[in-house]
C-alpha positions in Angstrom: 7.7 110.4 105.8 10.5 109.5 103.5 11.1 110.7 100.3 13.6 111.2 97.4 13.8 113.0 93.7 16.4 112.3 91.1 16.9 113.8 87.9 19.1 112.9 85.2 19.9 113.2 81.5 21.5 111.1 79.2 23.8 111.1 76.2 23.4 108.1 73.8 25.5 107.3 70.3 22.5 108.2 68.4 23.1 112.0 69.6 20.0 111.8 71.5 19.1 113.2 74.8 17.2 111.3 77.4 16.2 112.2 80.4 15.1 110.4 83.5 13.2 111.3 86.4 13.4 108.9 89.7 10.8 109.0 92.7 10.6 107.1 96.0 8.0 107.5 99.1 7.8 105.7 102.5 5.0 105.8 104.1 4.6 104.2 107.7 2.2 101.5 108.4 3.0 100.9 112.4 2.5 103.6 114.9 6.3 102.9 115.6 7.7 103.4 111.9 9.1 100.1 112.2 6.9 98.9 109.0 6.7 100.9 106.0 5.1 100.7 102.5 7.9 101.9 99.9 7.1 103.1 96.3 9.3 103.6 93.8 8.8 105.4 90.1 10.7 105.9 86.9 10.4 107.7 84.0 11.9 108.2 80.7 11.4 110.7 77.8 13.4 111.3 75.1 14.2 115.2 73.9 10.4 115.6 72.2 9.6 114.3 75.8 7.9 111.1 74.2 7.5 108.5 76.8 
């Protein structure tokens, strides 16, 4: 299994934080990992973490 996490934050010119949370999974379909099934997420709240 493959996977990855990435979290961020952001600055706009509103002076408003955002931040940002990334997520991928692979999960192997063939015996041989040769075929996968990849998902991928994102999410975005702002600094009241409203979506």
């Amino acid at each position: 299994f493959a996977s990855s996490l990435g979290i961020g934050v952001r600055h706009d010119r509103k002076e408003k934080l955002m931040y940002d949370i990334q997520a991928k999974k692979a999960f192997p379909i063939s015996p041989s990992a040769s075929l996968t099934l990849d998902t991928k997420g994102k999410w975005t709240f702002d600094k009241d973490f409203i979506e």
